[in-house]
Structures are given as C-alpha cells and as structure tokens.
PyMOL Python script that loads the backbone (N, CA, C, O; Angstrom):
from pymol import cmd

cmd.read_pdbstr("""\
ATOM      1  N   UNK A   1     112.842 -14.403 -85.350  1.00  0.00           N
ATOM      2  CA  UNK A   1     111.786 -13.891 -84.475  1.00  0.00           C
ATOM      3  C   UNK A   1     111.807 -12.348 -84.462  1.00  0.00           C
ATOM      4  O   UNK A   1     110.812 -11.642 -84.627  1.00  0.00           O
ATOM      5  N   UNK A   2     113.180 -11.872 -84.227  1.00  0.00           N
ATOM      6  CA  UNK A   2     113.349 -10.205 -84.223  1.00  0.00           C
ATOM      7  C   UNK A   2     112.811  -9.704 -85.582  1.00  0.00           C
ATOM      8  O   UNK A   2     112.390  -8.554 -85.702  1.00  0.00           O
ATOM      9  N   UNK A   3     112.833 -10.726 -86.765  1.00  0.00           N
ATOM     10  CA  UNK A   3     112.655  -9.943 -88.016  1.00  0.00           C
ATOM     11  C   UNK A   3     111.273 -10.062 -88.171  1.00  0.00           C
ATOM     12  O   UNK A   3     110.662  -9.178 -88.772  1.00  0.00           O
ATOM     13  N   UNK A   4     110.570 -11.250 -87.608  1.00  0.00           N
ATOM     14  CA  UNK A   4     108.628 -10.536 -87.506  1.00  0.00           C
ATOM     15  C   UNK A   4     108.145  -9.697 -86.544  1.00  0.00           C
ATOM     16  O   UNK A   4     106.933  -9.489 -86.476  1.00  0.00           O
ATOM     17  N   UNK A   5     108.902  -9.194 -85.803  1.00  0.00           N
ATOM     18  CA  UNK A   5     108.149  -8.472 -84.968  1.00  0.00           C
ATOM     19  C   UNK A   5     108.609  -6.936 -85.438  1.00  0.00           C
ATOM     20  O   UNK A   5     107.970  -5.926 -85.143  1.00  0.00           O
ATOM     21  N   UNK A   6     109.847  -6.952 -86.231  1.00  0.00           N
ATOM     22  CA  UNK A   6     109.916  -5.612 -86.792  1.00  0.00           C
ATOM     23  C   UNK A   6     109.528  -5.287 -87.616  1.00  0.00           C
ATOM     24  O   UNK A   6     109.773  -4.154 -88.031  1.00  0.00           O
ATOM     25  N   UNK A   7     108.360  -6.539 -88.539  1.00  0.00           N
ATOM     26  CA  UNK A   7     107.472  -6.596 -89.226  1.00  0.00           C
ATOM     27  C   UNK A   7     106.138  -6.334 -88.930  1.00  0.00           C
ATOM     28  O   UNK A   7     105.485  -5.811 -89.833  1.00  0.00           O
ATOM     29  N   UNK A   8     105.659  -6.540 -88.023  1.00  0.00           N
ATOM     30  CA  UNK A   8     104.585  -6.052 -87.204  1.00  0.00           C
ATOM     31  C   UNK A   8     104.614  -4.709 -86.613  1.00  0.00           C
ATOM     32  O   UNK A   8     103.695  -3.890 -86.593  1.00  0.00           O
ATOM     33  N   UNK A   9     105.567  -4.621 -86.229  1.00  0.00           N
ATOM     34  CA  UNK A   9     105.681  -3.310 -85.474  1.00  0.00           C
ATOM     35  C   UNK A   9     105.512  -2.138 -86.966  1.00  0.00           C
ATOM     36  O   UNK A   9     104.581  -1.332 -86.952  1.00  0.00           O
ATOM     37  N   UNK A  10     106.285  -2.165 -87.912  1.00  0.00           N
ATOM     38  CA  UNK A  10     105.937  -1.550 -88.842  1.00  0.00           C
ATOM     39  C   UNK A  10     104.633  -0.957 -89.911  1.00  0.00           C
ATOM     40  O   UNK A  10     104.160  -0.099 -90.656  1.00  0.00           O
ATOM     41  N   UNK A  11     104.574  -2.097 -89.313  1.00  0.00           N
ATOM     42  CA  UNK A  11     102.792  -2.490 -90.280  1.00  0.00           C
ATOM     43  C   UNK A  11     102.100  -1.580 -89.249  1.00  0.00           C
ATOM     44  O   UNK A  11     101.344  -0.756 -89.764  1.00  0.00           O
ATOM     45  N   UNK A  12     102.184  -1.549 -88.012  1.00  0.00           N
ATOM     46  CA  UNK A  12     101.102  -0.971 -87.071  1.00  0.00           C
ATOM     47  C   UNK A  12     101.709   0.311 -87.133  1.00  0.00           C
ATOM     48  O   UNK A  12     100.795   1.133 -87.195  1.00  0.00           O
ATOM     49  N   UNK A  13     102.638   0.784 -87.144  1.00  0.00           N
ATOM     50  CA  UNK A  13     103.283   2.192 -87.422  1.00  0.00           C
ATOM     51  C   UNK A  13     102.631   2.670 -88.564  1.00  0.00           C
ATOM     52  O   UNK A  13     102.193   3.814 -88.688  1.00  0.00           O
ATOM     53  N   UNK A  14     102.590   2.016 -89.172  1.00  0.00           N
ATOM     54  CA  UNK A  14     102.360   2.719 -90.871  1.00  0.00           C
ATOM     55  C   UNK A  14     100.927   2.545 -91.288  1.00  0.00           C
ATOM     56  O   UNK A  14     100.426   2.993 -92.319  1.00  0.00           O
ATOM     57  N   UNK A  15     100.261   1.752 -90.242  1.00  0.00           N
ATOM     58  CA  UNK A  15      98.632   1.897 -90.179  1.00  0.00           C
ATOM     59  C   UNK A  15      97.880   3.380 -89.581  1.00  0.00           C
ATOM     60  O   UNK A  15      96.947   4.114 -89.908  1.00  0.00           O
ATOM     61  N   UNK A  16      99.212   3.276 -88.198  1.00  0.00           N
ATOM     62  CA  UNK A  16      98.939   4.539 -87.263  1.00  0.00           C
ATOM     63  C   UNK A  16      99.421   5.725 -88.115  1.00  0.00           C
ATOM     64  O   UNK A  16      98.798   6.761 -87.884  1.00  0.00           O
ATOM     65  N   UNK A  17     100.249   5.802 -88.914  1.00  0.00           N
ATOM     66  CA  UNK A  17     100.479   7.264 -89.825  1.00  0.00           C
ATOM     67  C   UNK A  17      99.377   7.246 -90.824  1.00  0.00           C
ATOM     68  O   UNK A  17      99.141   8.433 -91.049  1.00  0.00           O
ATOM     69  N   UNK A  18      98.879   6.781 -91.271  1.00  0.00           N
ATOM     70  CA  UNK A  18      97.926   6.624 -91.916  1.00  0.00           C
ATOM     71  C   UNK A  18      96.654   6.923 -91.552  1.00  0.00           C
ATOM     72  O   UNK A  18      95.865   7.706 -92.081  1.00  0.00           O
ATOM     73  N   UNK A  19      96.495   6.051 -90.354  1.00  0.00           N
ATOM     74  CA  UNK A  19      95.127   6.852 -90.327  1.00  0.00           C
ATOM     75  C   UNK A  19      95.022   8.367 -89.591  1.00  0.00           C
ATOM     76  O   UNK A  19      94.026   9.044 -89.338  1.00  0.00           O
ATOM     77  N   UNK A  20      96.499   8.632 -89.344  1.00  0.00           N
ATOM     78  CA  UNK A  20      96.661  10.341 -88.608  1.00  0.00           C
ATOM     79  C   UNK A  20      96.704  10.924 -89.638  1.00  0.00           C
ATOM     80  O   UNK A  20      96.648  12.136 -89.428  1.00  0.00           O
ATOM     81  N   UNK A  21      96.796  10.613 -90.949  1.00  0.00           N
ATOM     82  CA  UNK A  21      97.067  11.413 -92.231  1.00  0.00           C
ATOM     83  C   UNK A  21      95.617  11.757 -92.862  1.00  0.00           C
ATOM     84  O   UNK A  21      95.355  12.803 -93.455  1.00  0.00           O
ATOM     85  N   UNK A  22      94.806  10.784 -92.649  1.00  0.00           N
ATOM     86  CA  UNK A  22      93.342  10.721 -92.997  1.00  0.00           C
ATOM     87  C   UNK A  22      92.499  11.576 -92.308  1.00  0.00           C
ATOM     88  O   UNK A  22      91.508  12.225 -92.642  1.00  0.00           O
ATOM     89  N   UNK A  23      93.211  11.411 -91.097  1.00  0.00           N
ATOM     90  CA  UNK A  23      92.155  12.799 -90.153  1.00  0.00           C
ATOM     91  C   UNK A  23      92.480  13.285 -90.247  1.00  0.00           C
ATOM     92  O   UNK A  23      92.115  14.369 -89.790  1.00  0.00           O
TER      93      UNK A  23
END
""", "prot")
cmd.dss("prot")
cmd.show_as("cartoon", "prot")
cmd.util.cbc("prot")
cmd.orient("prot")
C-alpha cells in the first residue's frame, strides 16, 4: 500500500515540476 501511494505521490510531484517548468 505504502509503495502506491509513493507512486502517486511522485507522479503528482513530477506533474507539478513540470508544469512549473513550462510556465
């Protein structure tokens, strides 16, 4: 369970750097 949510959590991290990198 801990290892999908530090899977998720990542994914949304690395969505959120991303789209701060784009703007």
């Amino acid at each position: 369970m801990e290892s999908g949510n530090r899977t998720t959590l990542a994914r949304i991290r690395d969505r959120h750097w991303i789209a701060r990198w784009l703007l």
